[in-house]
C-alpha positions as CSV (number, residue, x, y, z in Angstrom):
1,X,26.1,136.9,144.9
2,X,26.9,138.4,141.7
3,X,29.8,141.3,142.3
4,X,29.8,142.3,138.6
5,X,30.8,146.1,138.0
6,X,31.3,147.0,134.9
7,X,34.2,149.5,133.7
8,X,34.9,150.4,130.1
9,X,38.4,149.1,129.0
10,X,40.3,151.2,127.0
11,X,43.5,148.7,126.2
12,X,44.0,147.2,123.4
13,X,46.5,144.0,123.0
14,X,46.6,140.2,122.5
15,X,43.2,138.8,123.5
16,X,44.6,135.6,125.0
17,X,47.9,134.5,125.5
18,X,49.2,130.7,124.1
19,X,48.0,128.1,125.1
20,X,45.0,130.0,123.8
21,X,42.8,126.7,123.1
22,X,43.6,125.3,126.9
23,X,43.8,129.0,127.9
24,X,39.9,129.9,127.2
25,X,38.5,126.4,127.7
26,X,39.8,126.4,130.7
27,X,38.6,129.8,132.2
28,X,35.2,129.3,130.3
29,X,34.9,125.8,132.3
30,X,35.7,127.2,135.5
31,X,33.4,130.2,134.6
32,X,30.6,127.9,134.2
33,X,31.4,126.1,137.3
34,X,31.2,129.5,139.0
35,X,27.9,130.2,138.2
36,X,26.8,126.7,139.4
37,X,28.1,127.4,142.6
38,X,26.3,130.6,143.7
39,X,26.8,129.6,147.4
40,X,30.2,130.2,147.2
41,X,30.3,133.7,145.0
42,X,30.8,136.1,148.7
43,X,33.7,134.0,149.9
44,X,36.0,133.4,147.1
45,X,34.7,137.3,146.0
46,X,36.6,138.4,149.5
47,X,39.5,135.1,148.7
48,X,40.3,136.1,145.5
49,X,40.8,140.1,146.2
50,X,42.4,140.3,149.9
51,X,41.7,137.4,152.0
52,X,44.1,134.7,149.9
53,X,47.2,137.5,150.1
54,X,46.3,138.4,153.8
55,X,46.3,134.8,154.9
56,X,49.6,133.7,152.8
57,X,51.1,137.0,154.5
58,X,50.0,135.7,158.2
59,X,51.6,132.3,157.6
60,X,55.0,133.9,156.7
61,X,54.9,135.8,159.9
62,X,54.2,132.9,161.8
63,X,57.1,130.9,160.6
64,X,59.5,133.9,160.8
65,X,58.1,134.3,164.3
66,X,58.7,131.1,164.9
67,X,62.6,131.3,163.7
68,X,62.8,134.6,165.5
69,X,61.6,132.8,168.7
70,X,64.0,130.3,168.5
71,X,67.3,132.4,168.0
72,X,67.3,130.8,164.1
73,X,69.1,133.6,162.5
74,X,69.9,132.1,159.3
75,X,66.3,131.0,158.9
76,X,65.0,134.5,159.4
77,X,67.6,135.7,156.9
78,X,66.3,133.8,154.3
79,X,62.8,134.3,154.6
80,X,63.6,138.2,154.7
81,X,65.2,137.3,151.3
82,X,61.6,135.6,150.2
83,X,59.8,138.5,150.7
84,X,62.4,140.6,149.1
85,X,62.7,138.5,145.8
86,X,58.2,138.8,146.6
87,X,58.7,142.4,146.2
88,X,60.9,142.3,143.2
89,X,59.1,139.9,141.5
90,X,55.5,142.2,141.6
91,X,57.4,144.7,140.4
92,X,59.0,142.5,137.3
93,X,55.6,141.6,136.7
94,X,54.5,145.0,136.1
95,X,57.4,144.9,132.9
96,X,56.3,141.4,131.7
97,X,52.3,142.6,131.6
98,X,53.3,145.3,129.8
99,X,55.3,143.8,127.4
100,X,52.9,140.6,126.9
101,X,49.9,142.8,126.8
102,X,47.0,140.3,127.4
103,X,43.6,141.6,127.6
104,X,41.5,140.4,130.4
105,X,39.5,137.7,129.6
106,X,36.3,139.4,130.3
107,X,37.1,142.2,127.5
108,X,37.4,139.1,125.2
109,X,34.8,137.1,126.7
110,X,31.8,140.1,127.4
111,X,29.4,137.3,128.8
112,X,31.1,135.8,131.3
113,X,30.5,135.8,135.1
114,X,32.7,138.1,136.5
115,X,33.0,138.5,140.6
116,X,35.1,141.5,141.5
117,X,35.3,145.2,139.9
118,X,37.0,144.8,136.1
119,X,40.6,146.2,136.2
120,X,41.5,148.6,133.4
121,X,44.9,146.9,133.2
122,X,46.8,143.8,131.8
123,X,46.2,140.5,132.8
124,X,49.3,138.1,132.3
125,X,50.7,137.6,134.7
126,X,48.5,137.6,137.7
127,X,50.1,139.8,140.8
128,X,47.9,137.8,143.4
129,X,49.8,134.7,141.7
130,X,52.4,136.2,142.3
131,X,52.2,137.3,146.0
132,X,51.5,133.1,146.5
133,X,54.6,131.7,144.6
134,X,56.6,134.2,146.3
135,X,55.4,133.4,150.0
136,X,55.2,129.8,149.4
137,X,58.6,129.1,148.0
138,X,59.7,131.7,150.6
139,X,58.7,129.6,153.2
140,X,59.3,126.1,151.7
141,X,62.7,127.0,151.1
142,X,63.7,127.9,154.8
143,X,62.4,124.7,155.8
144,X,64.4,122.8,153.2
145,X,67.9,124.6,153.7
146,X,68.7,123.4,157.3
147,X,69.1,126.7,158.6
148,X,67.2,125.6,161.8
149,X,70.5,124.4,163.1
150,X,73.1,126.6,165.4
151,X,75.8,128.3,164.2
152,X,78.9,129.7,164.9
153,X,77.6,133.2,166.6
154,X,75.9,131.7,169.5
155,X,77.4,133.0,172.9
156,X,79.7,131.2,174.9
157,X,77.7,129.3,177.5
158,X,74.3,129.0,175.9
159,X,73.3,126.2,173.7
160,X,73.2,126.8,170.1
161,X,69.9,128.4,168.9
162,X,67.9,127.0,171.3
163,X,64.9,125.1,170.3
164,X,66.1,124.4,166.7
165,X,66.7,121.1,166.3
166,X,65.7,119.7,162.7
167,X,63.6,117.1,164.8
168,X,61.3,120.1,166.1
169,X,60.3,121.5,162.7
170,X,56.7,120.0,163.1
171,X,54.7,123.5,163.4
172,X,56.9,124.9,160.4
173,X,56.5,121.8,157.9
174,X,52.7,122.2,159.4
175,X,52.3,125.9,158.0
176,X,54.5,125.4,154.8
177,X,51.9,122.8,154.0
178,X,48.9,125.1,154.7
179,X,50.9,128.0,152.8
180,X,51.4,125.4,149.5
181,X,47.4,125.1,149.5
182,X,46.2,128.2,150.4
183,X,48.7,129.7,147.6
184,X,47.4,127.2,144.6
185,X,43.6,127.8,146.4
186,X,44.6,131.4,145.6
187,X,45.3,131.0,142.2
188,X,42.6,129.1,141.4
189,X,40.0,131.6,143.0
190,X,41.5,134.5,140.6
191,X,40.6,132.2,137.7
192,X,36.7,131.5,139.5
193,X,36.0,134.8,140.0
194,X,36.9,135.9,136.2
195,X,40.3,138.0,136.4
196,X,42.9,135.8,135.2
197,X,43.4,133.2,132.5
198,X,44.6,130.0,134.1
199,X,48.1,130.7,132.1
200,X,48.0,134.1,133.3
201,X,48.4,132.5,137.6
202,X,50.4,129.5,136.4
203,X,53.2,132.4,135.0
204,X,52.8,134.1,138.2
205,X,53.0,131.7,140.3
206,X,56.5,130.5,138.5
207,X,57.6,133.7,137.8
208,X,57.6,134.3,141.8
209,X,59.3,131.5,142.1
210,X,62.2,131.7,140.2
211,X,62.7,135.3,141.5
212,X,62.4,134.1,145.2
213,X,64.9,131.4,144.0
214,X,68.0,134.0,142.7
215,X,67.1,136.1,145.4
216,X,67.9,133.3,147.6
217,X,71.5,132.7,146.3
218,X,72.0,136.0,148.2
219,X,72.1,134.0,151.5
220,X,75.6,134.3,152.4
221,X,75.2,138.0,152.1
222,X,72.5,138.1,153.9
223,X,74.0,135.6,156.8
224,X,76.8,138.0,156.9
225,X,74.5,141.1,157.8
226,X,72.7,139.4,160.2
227,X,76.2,138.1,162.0
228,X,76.9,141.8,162.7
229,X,73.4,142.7,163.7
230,X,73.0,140.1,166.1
231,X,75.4,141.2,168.8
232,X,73.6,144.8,168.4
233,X,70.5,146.4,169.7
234,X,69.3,145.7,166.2
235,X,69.8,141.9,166.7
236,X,66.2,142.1,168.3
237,X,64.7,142.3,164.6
238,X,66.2,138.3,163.6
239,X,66.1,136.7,166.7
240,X,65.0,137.0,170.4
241,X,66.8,138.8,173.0
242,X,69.3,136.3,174.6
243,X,68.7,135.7,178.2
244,X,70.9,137.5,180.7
245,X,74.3,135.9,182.0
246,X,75.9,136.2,185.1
């Protein structure tokens, strides 16, 4: 199923970005695996526009859920961090493109297969790279930082974050595994489907990344916010209500 709409572009810029040799064989490769594999146009149509974000979005909701669940404050501290620097990073994005200027390779390419409705916009970097680095790292990060553990703001006479022991991680290292694939499956649909130079998700994705990364050097700011939340009705937002006490 062919979703090909066309829409004058009115842009002018750099037609491809370096490497522009690796940059257009790749895309025209993948272009002509694309129209080998008909079968598949509907799906990665849907994957590439809403259904690769939406998915990435549910599995960072399911691991601060889970870290809500078990009391692990720090841990949903941090990922609220991740998909701050997320946030931040779409909207550096929006400077870079500007500034890089990279046509879309269907303006350069007129004859290629394209999927979804042509933007009238830049195309390096890629935003729906972006939104996969950002989750991703997001989540990969809170599972590598040992902020499962307990910590100092537990009440007297229940057991430190209950449920977080490092040993009980399974479900989490489970979804940041699914997040890693469905992120890179994400960047490659963007590429099948016509939008984006392969350079153009590759800087995304990275781009993200870093971001998500300074952001994350916040975390003792952030750790101190959530300390005086917690004992507040607004603790209910980073970690579930604490069982009454006689």
């Amino acid at each position: 199923m062919d979703h090909l709409v066309i829409t004058p572009l009115a842009l002018t810029g750099v037609r491809v970005l370096p490497p522009k040799g690796l940059n257009t064989s790749w895309y025209l490769d993948i272009n002509r695996f694309s129209r080998r594999t008909v079968w598949a146009h509907t799906f990665m149509h849907h994957y590439a526009l809403w259904l690769g974000p939406v998915l990435l979005a549910l599995v960072f909701v399911a691991v601060y859920a889970i870290a809500w669940w078990r009391r692990a404050t720090r841990a949903t501290a941090l990922l609220a961090l991740g998909g701050i620097g997320t946030l931040v990073a779409l909207g550096v994005n929006q400077v870079v493109g500007q500034a890089a200027q990279e046509l879309r390779p269907y303006a350069t390419h007129p004859n290629v297969l394209v999927l979804v409705s042509k933007a009238n916009d830049y195309s390096f970097p890629s935003d729906h790279s972006i939104i996969a680095g950002g989750l991703t790292l997001s989540v990969l990060l809170v599972l590598g930082s040992g902020v499962w553990r307990g910590h100092r703001s537990a009440p007297r006479g229940l057991p430190e974050q209950l449920g977080t022991a490092p040993g009980r991680l399974g479900a989490v290292r489970l979804l940041a595994a699914i997040n890693v694939v469905l992120g890179l499956f994400l960047c490659f649909a963007r590429v099948y489907v016509g939008a984006h130079y392969p350079g153009d998700v590759v800087a995304g994705y990275l781009l993200s990344a870093v971001i998500v990364i300074l952001a994350s050097l916040l975390r003792p700011v952030a750790y101190w916010v959530v300390d005086i939340l917690e004992p507040t009705v607004l603790g209910i937002v980073v970690r579930r209500p604490l069982p009454a006490t006689a």
